[in-house]
C-alpha angles and dihedrals in degrees: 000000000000124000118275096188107141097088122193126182125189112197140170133148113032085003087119086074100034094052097038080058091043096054097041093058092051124102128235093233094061105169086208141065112236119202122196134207114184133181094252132168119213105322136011141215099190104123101048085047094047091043095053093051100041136048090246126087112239123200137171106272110242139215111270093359120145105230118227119198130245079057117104102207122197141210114254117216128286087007126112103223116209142148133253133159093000085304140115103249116208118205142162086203112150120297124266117210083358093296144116110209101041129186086211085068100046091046098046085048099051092050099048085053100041114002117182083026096068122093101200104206113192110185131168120340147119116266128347117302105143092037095102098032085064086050089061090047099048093045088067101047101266118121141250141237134184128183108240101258088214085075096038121110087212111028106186102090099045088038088054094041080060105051090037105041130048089245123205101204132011095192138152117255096260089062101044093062084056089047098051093051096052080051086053109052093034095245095115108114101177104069119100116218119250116264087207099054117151111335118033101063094022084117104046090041079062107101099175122042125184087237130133085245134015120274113274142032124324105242125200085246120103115228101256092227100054114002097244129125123297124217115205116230123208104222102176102267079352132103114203137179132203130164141206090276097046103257107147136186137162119242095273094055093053088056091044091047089047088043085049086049094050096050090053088051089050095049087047101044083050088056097045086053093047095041088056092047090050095055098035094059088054102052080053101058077045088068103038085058088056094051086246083134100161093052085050097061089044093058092042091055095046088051086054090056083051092045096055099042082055090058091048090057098049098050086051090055093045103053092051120126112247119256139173120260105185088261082139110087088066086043086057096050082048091055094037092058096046090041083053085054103047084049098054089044108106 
């Protein structure tokens, strides 16, 4: 077999464990250069945390720089990570799936620059983002890993990579590292080749065309970034969205994106109902002070319509069902941070 030696990993949600296993089962000699995107919120503290735990050094992937195996390089904060030339490319291009970084960049990216070469790793996280990422790697030749979602602290990324992609191996973490290194070094027997290679899907594996509008049909749905139109794009058994400005999602992020905007309007529309009963009642006890007694029971009972509107609004929000929003990427700053300082403790 040949050698599959460009890896990259897409994580969120419970990736602080998975990829603190995965490093520390990897051998100093990898004969591979691994590459990381992670949900993360303003800073991160990745590679200190993956360096400590594994035998290969882990730094923060800069803009420009030639990679070297035997590195694992991770995505800063706010910044898309992806390769060209043989080199880490830094960018604060629109976000995908709501995200920057996004696994989807990295992944398209690594295909277009080695193809069958890449190893496309998704572990614990919420969503999808890295599904179609995988697509992108599988459609030129290059294989693809998800954590078994079985093991994941968050399931839904790996659970949606399965359903979506033609997945090589579904695999604990334990056994991925094994796996990657087999991959690695070419001494893997039981992977079957890629019918589609590096012809058939090299259109649809392509995420940005020089076009006037993105690929696809206009559909009657806003981009939930910046309100502007979103083109649906046919990815084989995938749905995916991208708009003028190159904000891109996959169908459940949309949803999530519209749930996460309902539940704004609902909060807002609560306050606003609670605010009005608040000051009218108070224009109300105004008026009693000043023996207008008749105006006064017609603002009190103005401020009990609000106050029950209020109350309508509360129990449907309320009996929603819970949803993510893509409030992880602070969580995981939050987790990466505490997980920084556990590690630094005697």
């Amino acid at each position: 077999m040949p050698k599959r030696n460009i890896i990259v990993i897409g994580a969120s949600a419970g990736g602080v464990e998975a990829l603190c296993e995965l490093s520390k089962h990897l051998p100093e000699d990898l004969d591979a250069v691994v590459f990381v995107v992670m949900h993360i919120g303003t800073e991160t503290q990745l590679p200190q945390i993956l360096s400590r735990w594994g035998k290969l050094p882990a730094v923060i992937a800069e803009h420009g720089q030639q990679y070297q195996h035997g590195c694992i390089y991770c995505a800063p904060a706010q910044y898309h990570l992806s390769l060209k030339d043989h080199t880490t490319v830094l960018t604060r291009g629109p976000r995908e799936n709501g995200h920057r970084p996004a696994a989807d960049v990295l992944f398209r990216s690594a295909a277009r620059e080695h193809r069958s070469k890449v190893v496309g790793v998704v572990l614990s996280g919420w969503r999808d983002d890295g599904s179609a990422g995988l697509y992108a790697i599988k459609a030129r030749g290059g294989l693809a890993i998800v954590q078994d979602p079985n093991e994941a602290i968050t399931p839904n990324m790996p659970r949606n990579a399965l359903n979506m992609v033609d997945v090589d191996f579904c695999l604990p973490v334990r056994q991925i590292a094994d796996v990657l290194v087999q991959l690695a070094d070419g001494t893997i027997t039981n992977v079957t080749e890629s019918p589609h290679g590096e012809n058939s899907m090299e259109d649809q594996a392509t995420a940005e065309r020089p076009t006037s509008e993105p690929p696809g049909d206009q559909i009657p749905v806003t981009c939930p970034e910046c309100n502007g139109a979103l083109w649906e794009i046919n990815d084989g058994s995938m749905l995916r969205y991208r708009c003028h400005v190159g904000h891109a999602f996959t169908a459940e992020s949309v949803f999530s994106a519209r749930t996460a905007e309902l539940d704004r309007m609902l909060e807002s529309l609560l306050r606003s109902h609670q605010e009005r009963a608040v000051l009218v009642r108070r224009m109300a006890k105004h008026e009693r002070s000043l023996q207008n007694a008749s105006l006064a029971a017609q603002l009190e009972a103005r401020a009990a319509e609000y106050e029950h509107d209020a109350e309508v609004v509360r129990r449907l929000a309320r009996h929603r069902q819970p949803d993510a929003t893509g409030s992880e990427d602070e969580d995981q700053g939050d987790l990466l941070r505490n997980e920084a300082a556990e590690e630094q403790q005697p």
